[in-house]
C-alpha positions as CSV (number, residue, x, y, z in Angstrom):
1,X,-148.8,-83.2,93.7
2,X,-147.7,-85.3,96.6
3,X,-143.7,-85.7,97.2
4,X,-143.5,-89.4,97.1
5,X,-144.8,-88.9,93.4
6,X,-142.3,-85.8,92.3
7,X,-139.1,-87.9,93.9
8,X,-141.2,-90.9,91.6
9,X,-141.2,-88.3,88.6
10,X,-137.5,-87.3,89.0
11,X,-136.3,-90.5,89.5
12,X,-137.9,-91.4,85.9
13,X,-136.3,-88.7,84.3
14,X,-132.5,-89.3,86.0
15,X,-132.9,-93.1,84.4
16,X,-134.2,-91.3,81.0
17,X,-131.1,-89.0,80.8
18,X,-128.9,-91.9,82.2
19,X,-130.3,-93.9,79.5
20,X,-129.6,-91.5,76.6
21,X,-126.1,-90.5,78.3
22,X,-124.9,-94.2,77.5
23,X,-126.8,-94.2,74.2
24,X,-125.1,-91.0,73.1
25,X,-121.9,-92.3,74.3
26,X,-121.9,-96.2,72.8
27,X,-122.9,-94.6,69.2
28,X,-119.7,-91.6,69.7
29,X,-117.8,-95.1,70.5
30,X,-118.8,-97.0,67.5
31,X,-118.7,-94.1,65.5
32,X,-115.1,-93.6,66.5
33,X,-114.1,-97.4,65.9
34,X,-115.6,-97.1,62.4
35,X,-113.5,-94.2,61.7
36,X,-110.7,-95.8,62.6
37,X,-111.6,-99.1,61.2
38,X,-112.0,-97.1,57.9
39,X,-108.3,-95.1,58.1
40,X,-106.7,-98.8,58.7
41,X,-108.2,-100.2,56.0
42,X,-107.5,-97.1,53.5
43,X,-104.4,-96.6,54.6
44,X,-103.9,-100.5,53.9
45,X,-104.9,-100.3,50.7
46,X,-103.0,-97.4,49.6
47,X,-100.2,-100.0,50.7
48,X,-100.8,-102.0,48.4
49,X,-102.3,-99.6,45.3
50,X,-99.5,-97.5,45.5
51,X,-96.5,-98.1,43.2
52,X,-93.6,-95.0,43.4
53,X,-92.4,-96.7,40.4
54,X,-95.7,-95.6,38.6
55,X,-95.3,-92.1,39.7
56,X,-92.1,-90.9,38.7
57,X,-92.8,-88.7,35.8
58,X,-90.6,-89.4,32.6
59,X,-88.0,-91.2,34.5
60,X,-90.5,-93.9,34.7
61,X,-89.2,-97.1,33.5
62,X,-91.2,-98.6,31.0
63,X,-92.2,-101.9,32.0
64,X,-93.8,-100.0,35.2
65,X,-96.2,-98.0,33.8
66,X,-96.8,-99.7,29.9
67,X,-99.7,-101.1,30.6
68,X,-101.5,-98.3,32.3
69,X,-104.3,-97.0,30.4
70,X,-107.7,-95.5,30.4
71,X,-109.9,-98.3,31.3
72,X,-113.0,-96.3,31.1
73,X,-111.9,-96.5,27.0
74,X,-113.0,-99.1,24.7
75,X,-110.4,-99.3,21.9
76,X,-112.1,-99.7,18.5
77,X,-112.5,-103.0,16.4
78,X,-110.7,-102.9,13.2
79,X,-113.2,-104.2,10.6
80,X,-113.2,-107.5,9.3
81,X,-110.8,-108.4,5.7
82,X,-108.5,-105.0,7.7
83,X,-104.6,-105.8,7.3
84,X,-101.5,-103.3,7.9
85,X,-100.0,-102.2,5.2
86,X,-97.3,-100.0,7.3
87,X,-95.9,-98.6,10.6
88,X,-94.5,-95.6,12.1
89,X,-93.1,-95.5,15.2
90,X,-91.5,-92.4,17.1
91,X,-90.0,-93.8,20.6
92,X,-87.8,-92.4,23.2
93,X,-84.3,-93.9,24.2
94,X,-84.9,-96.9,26.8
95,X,-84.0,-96.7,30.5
96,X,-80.2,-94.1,30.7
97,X,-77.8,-93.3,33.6
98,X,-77.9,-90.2,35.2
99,X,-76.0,-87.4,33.4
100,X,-72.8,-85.7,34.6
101,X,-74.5,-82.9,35.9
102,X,-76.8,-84.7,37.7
103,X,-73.9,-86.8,39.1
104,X,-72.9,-84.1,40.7
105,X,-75.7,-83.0,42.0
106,X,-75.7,-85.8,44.2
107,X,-72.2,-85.8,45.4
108,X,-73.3,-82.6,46.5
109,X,-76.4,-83.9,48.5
110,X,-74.2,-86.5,50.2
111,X,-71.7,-83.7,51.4
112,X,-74.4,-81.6,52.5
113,X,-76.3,-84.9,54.4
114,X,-73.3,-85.5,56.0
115,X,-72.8,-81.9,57.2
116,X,-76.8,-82.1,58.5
117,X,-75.8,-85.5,60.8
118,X,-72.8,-84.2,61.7
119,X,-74.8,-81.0,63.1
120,X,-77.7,-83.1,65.0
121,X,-74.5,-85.0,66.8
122,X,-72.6,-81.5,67.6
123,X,-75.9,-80.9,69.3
124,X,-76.9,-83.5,71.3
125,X,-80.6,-83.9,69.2
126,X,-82.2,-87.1,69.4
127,X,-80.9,-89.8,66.7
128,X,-84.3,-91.8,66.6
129,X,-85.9,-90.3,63.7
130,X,-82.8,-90.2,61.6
131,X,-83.6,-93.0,58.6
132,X,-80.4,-95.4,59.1
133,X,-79.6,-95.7,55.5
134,X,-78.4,-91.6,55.8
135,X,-75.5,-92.5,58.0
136,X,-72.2,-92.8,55.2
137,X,-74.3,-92.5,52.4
138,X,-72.2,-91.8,48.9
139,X,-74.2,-91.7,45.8
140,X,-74.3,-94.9,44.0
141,X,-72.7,-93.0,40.8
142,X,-69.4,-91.5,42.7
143,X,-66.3,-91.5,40.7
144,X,-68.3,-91.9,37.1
145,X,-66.7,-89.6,34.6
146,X,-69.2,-90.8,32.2
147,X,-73.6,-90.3,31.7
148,X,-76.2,-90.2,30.3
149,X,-76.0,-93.9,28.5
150,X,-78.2,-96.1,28.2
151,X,-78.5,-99.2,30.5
152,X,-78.9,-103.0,30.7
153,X,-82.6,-102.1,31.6
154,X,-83.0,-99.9,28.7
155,X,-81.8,-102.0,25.4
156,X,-84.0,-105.1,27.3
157,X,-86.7,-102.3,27.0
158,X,-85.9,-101.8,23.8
159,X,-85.4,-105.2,22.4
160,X,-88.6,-106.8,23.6
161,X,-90.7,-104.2,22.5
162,X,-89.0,-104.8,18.7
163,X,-90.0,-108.8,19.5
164,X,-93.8,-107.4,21.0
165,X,-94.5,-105.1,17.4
166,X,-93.3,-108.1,15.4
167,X,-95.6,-110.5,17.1
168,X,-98.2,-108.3,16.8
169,X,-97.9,-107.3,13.0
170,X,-96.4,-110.5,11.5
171,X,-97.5,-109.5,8.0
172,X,-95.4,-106.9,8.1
173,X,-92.4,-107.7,9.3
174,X,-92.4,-111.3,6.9
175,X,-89.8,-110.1,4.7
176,X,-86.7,-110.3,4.1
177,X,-84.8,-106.9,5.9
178,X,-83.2,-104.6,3.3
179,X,-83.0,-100.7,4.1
180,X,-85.2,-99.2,2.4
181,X,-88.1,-101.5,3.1
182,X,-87.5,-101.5,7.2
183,X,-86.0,-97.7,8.0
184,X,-84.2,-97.2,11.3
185,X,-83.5,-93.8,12.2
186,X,-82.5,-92.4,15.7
187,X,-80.4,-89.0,16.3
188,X,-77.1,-88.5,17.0
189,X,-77.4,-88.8,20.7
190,X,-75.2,-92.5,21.6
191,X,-78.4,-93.6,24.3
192,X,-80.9,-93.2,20.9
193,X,-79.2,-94.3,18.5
194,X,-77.8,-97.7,20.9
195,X,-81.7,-97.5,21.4
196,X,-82.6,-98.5,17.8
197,X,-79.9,-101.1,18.3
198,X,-81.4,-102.6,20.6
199,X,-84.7,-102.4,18.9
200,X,-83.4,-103.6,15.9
201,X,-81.7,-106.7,17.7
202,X,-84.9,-107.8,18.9
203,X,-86.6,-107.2,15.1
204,X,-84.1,-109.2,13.1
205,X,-83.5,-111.9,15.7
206,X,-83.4,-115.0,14.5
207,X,-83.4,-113.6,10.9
208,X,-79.5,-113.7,10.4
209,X,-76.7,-116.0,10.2
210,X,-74.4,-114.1,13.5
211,X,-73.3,-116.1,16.4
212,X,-75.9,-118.1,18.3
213,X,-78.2,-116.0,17.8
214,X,-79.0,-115.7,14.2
215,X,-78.6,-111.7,14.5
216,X,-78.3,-109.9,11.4
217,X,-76.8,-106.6,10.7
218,X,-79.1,-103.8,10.0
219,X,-78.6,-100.3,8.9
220,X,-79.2,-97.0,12.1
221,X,-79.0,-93.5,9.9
222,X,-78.4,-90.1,11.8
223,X,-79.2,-86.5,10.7
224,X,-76.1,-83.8,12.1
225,X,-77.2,-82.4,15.7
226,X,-76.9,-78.6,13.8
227,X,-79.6,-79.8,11.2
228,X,-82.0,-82.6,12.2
229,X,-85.1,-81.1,12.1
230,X,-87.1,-84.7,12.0
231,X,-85.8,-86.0,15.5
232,X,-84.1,-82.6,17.3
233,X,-86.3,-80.2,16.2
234,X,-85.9,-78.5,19.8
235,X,-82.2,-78.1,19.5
236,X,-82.1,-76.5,15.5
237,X,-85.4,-74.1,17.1
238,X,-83.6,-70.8,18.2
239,X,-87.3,-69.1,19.1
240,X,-87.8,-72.4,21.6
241,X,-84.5,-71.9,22.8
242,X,-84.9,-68.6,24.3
243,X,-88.7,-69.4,25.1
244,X,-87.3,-72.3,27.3
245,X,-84.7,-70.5,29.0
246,X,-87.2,-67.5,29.6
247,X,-89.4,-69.5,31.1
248,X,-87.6,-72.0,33.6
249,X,-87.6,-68.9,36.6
250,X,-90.9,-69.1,35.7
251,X,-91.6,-72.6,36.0
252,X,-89.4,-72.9,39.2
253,X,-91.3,-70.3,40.8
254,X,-94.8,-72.4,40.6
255,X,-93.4,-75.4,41.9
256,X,-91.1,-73.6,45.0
257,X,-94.3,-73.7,47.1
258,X,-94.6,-77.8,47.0
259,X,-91.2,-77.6,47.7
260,X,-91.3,-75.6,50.6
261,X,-94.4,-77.1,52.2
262,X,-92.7,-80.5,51.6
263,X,-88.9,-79.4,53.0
264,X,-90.8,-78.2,56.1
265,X,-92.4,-81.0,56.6
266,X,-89.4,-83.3,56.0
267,X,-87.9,-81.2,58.9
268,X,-90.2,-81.9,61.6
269,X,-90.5,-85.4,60.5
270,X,-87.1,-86.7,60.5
271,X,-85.4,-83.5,62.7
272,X,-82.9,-82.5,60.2
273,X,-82.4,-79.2,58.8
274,X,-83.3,-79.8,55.2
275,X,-83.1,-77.1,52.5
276,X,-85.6,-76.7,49.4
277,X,-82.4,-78.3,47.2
278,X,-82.0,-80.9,49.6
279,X,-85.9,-82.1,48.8
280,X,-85.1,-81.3,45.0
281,X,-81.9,-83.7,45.3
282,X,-83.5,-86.5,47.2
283,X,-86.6,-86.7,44.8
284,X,-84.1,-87.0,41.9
285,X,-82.6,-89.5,44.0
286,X,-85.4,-91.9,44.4
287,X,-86.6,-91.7,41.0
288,X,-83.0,-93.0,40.0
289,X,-82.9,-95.2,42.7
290,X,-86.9,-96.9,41.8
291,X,-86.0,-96.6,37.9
292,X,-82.2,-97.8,37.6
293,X,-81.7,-99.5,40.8
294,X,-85.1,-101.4,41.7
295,X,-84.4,-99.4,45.4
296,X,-87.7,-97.8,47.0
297,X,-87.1,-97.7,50.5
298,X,-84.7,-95.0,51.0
299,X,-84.9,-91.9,49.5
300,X,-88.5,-92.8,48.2
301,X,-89.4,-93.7,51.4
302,X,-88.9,-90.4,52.8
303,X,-92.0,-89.0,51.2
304,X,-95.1,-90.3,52.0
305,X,-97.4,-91.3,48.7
306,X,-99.2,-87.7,48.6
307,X,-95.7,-86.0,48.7
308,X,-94.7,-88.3,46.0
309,X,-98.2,-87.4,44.0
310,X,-97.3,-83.3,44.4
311,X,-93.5,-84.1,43.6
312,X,-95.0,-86.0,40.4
313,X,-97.1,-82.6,39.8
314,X,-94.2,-80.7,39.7
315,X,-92.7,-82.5,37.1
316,X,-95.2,-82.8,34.9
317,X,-96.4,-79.2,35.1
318,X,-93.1,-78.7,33.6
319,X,-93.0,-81.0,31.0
320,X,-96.3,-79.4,30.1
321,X,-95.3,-75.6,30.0
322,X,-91.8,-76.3,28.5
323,X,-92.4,-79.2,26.4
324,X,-96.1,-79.8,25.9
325,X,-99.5,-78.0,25.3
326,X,-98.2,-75.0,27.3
327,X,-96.8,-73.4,23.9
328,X,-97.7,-73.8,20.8
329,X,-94.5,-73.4,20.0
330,X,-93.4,-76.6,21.7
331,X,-95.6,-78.5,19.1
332,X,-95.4,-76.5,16.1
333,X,-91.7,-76.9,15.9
334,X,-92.8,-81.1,15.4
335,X,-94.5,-80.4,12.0
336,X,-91.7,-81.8,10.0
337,X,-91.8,-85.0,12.1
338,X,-95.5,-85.4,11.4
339,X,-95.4,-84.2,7.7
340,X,-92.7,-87.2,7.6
341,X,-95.1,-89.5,9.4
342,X,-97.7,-88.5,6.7
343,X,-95.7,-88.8,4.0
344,X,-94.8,-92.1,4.8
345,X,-98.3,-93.0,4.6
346,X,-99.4,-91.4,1.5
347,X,-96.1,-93.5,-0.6
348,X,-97.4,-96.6,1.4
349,X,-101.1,-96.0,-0.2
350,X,-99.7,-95.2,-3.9
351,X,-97.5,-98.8,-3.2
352,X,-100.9,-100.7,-2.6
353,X,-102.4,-98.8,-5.3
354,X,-100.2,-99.3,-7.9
355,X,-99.3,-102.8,-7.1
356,X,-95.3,-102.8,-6.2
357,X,-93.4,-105.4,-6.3
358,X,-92.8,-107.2,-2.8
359,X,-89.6,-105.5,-1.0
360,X,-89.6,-102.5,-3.1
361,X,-91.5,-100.4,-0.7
362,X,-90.9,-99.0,3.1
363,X,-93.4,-101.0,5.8
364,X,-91.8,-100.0,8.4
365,X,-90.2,-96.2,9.6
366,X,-88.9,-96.4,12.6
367,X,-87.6,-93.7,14.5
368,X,-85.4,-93.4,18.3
369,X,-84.9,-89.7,20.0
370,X,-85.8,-88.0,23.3
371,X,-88.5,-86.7,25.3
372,X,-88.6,-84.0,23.8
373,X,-89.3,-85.4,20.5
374,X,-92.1,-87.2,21.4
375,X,-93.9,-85.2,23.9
376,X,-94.2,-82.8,21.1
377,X,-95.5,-85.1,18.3
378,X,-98.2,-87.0,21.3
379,X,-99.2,-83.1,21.4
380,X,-99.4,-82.7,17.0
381,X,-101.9,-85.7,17.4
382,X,-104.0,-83.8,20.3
383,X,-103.4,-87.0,22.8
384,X,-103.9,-86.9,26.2
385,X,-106.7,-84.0,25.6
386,X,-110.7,-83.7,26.0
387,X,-112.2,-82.4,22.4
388,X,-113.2,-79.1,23.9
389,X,-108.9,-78.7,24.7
390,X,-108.3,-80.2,21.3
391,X,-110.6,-77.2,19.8
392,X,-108.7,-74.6,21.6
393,X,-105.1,-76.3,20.9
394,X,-106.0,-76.3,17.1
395,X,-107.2,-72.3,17.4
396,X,-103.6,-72.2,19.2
397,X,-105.4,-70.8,22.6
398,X,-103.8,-71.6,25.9
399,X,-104.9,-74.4,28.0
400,X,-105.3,-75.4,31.3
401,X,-102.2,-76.4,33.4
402,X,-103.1,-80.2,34.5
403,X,-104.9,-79.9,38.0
404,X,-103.3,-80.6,41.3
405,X,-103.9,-83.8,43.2
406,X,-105.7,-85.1,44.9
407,X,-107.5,-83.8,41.4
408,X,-107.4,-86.5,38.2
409,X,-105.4,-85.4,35.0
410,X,-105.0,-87.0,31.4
411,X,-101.2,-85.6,31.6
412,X,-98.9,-87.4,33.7
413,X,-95.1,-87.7,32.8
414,X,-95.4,-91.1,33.4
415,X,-97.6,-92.8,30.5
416,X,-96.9,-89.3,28.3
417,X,-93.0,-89.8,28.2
418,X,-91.3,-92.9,30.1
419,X,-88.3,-94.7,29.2
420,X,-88.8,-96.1,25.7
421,X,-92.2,-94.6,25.4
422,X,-93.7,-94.4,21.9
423,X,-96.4,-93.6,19.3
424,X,-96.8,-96.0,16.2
425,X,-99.0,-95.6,13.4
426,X,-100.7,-98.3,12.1
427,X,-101.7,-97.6,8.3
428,X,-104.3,-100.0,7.6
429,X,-105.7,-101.4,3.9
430,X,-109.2,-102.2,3.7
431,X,-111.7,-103.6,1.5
432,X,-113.8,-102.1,-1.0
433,X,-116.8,-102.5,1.1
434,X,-115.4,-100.9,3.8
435,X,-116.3,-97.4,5.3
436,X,-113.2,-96.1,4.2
437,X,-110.6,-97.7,1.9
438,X,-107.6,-96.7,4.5
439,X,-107.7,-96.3,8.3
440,X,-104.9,-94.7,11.0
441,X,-104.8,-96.7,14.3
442,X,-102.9,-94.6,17.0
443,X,-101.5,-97.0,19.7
444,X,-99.7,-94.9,22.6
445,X,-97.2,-97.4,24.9
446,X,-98.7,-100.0,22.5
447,X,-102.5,-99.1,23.7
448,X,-105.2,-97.9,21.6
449,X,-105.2,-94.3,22.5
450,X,-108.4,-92.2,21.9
451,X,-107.8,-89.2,19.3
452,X,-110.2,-86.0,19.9
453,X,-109.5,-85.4,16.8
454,X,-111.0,-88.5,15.4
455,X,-114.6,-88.2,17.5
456,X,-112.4,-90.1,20.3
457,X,-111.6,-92.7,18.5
458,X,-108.3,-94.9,18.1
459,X,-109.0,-95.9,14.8
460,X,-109.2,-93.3,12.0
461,X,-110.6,-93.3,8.5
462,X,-107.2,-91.7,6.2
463,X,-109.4,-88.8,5.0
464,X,-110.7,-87.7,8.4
465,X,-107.1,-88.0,10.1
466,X,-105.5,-86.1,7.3
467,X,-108.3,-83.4,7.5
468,X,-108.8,-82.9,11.1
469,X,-105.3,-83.6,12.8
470,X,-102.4,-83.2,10.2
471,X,-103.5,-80.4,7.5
472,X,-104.3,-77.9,10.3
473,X,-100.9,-78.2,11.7
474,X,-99.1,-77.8,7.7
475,X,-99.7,-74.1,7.9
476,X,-96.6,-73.7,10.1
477,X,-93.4,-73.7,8.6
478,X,-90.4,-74.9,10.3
479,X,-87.6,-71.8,9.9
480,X,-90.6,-69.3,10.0
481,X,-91.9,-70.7,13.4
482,X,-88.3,-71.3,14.7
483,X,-85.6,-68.9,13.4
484,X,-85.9,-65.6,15.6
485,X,-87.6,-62.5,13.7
486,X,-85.0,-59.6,13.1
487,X,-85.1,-56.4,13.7
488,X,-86.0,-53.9,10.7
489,X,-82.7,-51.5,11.9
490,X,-84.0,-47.8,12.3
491,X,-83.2,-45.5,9.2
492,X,-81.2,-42.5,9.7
493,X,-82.3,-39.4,8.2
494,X,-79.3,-38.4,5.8
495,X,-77.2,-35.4,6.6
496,X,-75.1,-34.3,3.8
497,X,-75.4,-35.5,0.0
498,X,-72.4,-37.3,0.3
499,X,-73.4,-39.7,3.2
500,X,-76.5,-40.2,1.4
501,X,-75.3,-41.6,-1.9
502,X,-72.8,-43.7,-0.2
């Protein structure tokens, strides 16, 4: 081959390889704009998705998180000539202080924060990544001898879900109040009962002759602490008791690695010298700060939203084990609560049946407690379960701990147990040419709620919800599921005749 033609062929193959050099590298430059393009925009939209308030476990306050719901669920229609013939609601105090102990917990955190600035000055470390809002902060509750109560935000929660249920259901809240025909329970605990105040407030308003208002007075009943077994089941339960405190080392252990991953990382991030309690502290501090004080850009804003979704885990993996499906014993101490609920129903039936009199029979039984009432009694009805977990809860097997993020869960302290959440009941009377004569709605935070007990339905015929989710649950009794199992004490063999007749 001549040379003018091989410097011809190599110059061919330089502009080839040139070519595809620039190719190669525009498409590694687009590519690398479209990744970043793609970050910006989901980190923008996290933004604007992401609501702490929403993620703050049961100290979520209700009006954040009410209206979140399954929207993959289509709630069922109740048939045609349908009307309510009585309600049941079980609901959780409204929106309370923090308690004393917790008080003090953060007077401690504020000590121990200004010990951590007062280090990084000693040393002469860089000041620029300290969050300014650190510098002199006291908690907002120093000097309170008092907790725990509820406030302004929790009787408003309270008294306009009252006005919400009786604008839903006029029929049956038409008459005139008396007692027995509208009953009000709540437990001794001041934030419950002041609860079903407030409730109650918003129920009879404008149905009285009191101040400007037109309040009326209305009657609140209490069981004793040492023997209400409807509403404080958890505190007459000696077996729970020492289940509970068995397990919390337990429980503490699981979470200690989130902890530490995220107390590490807090470190490096802001260059103090946090502890594990100090991470504890401040995410009790911003969900009392997002729930009580409408404040989410201090101690919230110290996590970013994946801390906050593992935090969240944390919480609700121990609402779960110590107060929900982890135990059957967590639920199974409820049964009198639910044979109540039941009850109810069945003298609400044999009313309509027989034909009482107007205002001689209960439409309403309504009921104010904790928690840890009515995280137990959502678990009685199998909510917040797929019907494969509602088979093996009913054959009292143990169940799945709710997956970590970035992993979806049904259980999230958030729409399970907020301030003021609740469960109502909705008896319904039918007509004759109805599928069934009576049906049970189940309406969690005032949403349909699908039952897996009830073919995932919201709306139950009586028969099928008695025989499916209550009767299976009637085999446990209270005292023999709660009151700890003695001993048989060991028999000594007898020595003499004399010891032996005595």
């Amino acid at each position: 081959m001549p040379v003018f033609k091989v410097v011809e062929y190599i110059q061919k193959q330089q502009i080839l390889e040139l070519n595809l050099s620039r190719k190669v590298e525009m498409a590694m430059r687009i590519a690398t704009f479209l990744v970043i393009l793609l970050s910006v925009f989901e980190h923008s939209a996290a933004g604007k998705l992401f609501n702490v308030r929403q993620h703050l476990s049961t100290v979520s306050r209700y009006g954040a998180v009410k209206d979140i719901a399954d929207s993959a669920f289509v709630p069922s229609k109740v048939p045609d000539g349908c009307s309510p013939i009585h309600l049941n609601l079980v609901a959780r105090h409204g929106t309370r202080s923090p308690t004393k102990k917790r008080m003090r917990e953060l007077d401690n955190l504020a000590t121990h924060l200004e010990s951590l600035l007062r280090d990084v000055k000693e040393q002469n470390l860089s000041l620029k990544k300290v969050p300014a809002w650190l510098w002199g902060w006291k908690s907002p509750w120093k000097g309170k001898v008092t907790g725990g109560e509820l406030t302004d935000v929790g009787e408003i929660e309270l008294y306009h879900l009252a006005i919400r249920i009786r604008e839903r259901f006029p029929d049956l809240f038409n008459e005139e109040y008396h007692p027995d025909v509208f009953t009000i329970k709540a437990t001794q605990v001041p934030r419950a009962s002041a609860s079903a105040v407030a409730f109650g407030m918003g129920l009879f308003s404008g149905r009285g002759s009191l101040g400007p208002g037109h309040q009326r007075a209305f009657a609140v009943t209490s069981e004793s602490r040492a023997s209400d077994i409807l509403l404080r089941f958890f505190e007459c339960c000696q077996n729970y008791k020492d289940f509970r405190k068995s397990q919390e080392p337990a429980v503490d252990e699981l979470k200690e690695p989130i902890f530490d991953e995220i107390t590490a990382t807090l470190r490096k991030r802001y260059g103090l010298n946090f502890t594990r309690q100090d991470t504890s502290s401040l995410w009790f501090l911003c969900k009392q700060e997002a729930s009580l004080l409408d404040i989410t850009d201090q101690a919230c804003g110290l996590f970013s939203p994946s801390e906050v979704a593992l935090l969240e885990w944390t919480d609700d993996l121990e609402l779960f084990i110590l107060k929900g499906y982890g135990k059957s014993l967590n639920y199974q101490m409820g049964v009198p609560l639910l044979k109540d609920v039941f009850q109810s129903m069945e003298q609400a039936i044999k009313a309509k049946e027989e034909n009482y009199a107007p205002g001689s029979y209960e439409k309403a039984r309504l009921r104010f407690a904790h928690a840890e009432t009515v995280v137990p009694f959502s678990c009685l009805l199998g909510l917040f379960l797929e019907q494969s977990e509602f088979k093996q809860m009913q054959r009292e097997e143990p169940l799945q701990y709710p997956p970590k993020p970035p992993q979806k869960r049904n259980w999230r302290g958030s729409t399970v147990a907020p301030f003021a959440g609740n469960n109502m009941l909705v008896l319904y009377s039918c007509p004759a040419n109805s599928s069934s004569k009576y049906f049970v709605q189940v309406l969690h935070n005032e949403h349909p709620i699908p039952m897996p007990g009830c073919d995932n339905s919201d709306l139950c015929p009586f028969e099928v919800f008695k025989e499916r989710i209550v009767t299976p649950h009637m085999k446990h009794e209270y005292y023999a599921v709660c009151n700890v199992k003695l001993e048989k004490p060991e028999q000594k063999p007898a020595t003499t005749t004399t010891s032996s007749s005595f």
